[in-house]
N, CA and C of each residue as an Amber inpcrd file, in Angstrom:
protein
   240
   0.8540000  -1.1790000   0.0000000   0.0000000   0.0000000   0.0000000
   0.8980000   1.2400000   0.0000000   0.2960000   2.3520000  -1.0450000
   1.3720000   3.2510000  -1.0910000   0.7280000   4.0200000  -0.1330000
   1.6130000   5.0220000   0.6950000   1.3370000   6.2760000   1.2560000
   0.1390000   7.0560000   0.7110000   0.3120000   7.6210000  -0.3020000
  -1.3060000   8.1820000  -0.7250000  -2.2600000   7.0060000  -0.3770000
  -1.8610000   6.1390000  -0.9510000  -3.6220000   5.0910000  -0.3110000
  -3.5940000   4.6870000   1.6030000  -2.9790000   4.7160000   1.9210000
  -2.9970000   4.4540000   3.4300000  -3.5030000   5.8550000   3.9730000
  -3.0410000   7.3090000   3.4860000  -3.6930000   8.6110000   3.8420000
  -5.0050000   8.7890000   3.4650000  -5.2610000   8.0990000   2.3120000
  -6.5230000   8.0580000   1.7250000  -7.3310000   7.2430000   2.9490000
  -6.9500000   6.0620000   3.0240000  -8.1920000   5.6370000   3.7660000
  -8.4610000   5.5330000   5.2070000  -7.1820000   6.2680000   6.0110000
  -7.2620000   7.5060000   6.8610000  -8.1520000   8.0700000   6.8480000
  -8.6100000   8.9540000   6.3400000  -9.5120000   9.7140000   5.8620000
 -10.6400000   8.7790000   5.8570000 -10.9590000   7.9540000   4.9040000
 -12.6000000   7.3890000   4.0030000 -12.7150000   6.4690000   5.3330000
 -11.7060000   6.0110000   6.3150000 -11.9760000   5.0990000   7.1340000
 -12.9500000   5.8760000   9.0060000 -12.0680000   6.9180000   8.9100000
 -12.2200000   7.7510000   9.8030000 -13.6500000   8.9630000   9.4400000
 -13.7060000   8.9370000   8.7730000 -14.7700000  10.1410000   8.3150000
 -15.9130000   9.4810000   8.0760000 -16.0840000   8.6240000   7.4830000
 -16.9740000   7.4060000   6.9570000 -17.2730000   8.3220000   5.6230000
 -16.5470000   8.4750000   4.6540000 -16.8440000   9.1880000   3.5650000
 -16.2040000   8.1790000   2.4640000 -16.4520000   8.3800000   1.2460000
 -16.2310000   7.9150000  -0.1570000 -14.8420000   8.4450000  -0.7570000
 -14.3220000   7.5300000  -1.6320000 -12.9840000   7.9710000  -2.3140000
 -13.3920000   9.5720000  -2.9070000 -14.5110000   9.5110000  -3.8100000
 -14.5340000  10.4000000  -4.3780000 -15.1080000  11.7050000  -3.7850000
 -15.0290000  11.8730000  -2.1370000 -14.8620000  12.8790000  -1.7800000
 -13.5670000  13.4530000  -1.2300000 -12.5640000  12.9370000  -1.2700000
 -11.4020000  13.4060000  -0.9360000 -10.6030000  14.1730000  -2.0910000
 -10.3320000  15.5320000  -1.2760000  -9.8920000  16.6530000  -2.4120000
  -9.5850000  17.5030000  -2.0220000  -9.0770000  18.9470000  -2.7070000
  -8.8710000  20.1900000  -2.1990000 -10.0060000  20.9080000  -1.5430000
 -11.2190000  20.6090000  -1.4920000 -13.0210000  21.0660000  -0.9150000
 -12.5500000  20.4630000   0.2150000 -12.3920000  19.1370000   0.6150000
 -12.4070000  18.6800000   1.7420000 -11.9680000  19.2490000   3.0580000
 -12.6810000  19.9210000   3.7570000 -11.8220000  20.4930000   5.0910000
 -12.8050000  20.8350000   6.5590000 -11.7580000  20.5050000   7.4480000
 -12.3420000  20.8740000   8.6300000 -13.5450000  21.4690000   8.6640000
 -14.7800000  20.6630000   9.4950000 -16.1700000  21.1860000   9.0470000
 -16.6650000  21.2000000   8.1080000 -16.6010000  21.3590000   6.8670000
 -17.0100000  20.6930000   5.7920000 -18.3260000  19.4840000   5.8530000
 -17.9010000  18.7950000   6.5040000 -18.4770000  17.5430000   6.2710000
 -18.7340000  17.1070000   8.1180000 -20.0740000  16.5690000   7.9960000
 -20.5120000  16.7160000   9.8110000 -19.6810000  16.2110000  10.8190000
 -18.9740000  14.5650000   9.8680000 -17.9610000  13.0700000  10.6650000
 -16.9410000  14.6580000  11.2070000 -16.3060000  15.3890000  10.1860000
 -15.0630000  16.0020000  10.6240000 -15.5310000  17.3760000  11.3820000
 -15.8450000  16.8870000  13.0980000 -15.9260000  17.8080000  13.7270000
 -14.4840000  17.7800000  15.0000000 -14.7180000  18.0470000  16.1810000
 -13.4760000  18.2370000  16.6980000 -13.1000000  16.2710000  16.8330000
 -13.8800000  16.1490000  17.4720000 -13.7630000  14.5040000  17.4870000
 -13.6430000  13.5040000  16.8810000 -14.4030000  14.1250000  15.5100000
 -13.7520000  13.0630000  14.0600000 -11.7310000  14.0670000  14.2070000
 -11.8190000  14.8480000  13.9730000 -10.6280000  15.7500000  14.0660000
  -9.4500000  14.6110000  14.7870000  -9.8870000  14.0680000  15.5110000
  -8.5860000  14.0740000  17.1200000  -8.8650000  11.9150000  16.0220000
  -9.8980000  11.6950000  16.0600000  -9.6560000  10.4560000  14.8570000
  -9.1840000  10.3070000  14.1440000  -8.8960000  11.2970000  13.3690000
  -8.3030000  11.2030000  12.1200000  -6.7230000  11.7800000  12.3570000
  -6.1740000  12.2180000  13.6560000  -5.0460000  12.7290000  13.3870000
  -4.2360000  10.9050000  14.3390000  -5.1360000  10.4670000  14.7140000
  -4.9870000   8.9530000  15.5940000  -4.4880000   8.1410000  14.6690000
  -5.4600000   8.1940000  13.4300000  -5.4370000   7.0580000  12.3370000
  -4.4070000   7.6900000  11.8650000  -4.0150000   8.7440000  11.2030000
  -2.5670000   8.6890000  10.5220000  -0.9360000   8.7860000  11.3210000
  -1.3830000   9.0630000  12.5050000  -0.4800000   8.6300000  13.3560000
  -0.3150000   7.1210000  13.2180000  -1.0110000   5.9310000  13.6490000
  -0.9360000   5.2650000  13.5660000  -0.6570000   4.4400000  12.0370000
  -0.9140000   4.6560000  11.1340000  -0.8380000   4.7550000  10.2220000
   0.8570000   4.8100000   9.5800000   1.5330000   6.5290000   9.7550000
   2.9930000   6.3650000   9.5100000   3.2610000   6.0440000  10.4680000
   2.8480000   5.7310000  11.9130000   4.1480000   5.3190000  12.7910000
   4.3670000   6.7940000  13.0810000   4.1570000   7.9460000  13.6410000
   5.1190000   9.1800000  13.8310000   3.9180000   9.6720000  15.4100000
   4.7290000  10.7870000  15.7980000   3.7890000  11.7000000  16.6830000
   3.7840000  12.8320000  16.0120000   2.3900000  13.3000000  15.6030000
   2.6760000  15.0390000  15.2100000   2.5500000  16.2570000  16.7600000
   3.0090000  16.8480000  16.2600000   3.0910000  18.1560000  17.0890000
   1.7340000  18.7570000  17.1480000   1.9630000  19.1870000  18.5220000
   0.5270000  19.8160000  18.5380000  -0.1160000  20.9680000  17.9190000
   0.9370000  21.6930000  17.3260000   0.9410000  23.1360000  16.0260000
   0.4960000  21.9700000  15.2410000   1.2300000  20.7930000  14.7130000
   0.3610000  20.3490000  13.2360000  -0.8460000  19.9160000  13.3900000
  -1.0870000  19.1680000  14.4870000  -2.5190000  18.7820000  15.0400000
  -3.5200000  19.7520000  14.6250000  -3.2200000  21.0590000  15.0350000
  -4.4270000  22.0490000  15.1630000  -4.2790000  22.7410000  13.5020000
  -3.0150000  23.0970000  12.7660000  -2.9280000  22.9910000  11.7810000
  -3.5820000  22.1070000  10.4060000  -4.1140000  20.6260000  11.0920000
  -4.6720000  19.8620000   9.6290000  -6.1020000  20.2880000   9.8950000
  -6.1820000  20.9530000   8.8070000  -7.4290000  21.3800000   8.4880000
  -8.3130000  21.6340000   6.9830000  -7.3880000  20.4750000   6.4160000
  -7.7560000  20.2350000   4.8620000  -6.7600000  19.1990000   4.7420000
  -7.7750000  18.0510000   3.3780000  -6.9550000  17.4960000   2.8390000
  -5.7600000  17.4250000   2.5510000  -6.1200000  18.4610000   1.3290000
  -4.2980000  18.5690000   1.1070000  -2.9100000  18.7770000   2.0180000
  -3.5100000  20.1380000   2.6930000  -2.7370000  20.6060000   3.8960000
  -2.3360000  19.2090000   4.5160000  -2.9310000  18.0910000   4.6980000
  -2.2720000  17.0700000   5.7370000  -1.0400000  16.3010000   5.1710000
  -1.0430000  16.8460000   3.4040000  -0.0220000  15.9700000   2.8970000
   1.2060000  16.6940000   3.4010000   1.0570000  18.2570000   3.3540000
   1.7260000  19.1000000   3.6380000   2.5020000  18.5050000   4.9420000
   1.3800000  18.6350000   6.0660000   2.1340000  18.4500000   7.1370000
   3.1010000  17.1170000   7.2970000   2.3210000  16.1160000   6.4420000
   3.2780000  14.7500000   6.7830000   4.4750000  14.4780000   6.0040000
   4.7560000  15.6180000   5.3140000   6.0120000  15.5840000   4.5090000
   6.9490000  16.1310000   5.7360000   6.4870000  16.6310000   6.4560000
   7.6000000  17.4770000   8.0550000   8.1930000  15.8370000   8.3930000
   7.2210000  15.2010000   8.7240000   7.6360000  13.6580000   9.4540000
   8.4200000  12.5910000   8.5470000   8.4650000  13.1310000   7.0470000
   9.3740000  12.2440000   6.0040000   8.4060000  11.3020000   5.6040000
   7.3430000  11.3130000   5.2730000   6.1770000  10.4990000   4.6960000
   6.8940000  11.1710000   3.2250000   6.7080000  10.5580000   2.6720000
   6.9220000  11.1080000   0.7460000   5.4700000  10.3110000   0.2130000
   5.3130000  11.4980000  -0.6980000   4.2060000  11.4970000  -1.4630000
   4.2600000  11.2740000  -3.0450000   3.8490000  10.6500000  -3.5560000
   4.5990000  10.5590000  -4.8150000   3.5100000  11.4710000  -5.9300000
């Protein structure tokens, strides 16, 4: 499983949402699952996920899709 698909279903696993909603639209509040508590889920699952701890600036920082690729490039996740 590559990195994009393990972030991907991070996301579709944690949110209970569809492939084909994951995108640059996608963000904090947006969508009802991603409130503070889907929030603190979804930063669990990709923790767990790469193996890393994020910081609590990036924690409060993921607040969009994309942005999370952003942040997990800090931890050496590569994105292809």
């Amino acid at each position: 499983m590559t990195n994009r698909e393990k972030y991907n279903q991070a996301f579709i696993e944690t949110l209970e949402i569809t492939a084909d909603q994951l995108g640059d639209d996608l963000t904090y509040q947006s969508i009802e699952a991603w409130d503070s508590v889907g929030h603190m889920q979804l930063v669990s699952a990709l923790e767990d996920a790469f193996d890393i701890m994020m910081d609590t600036d990036d924690i409060i920082d993921l607040s969009s899709y994309p942005l999370g690729i952003e942040i997990l490039k800090k931890y050496d996740v590569e994105f292809s």
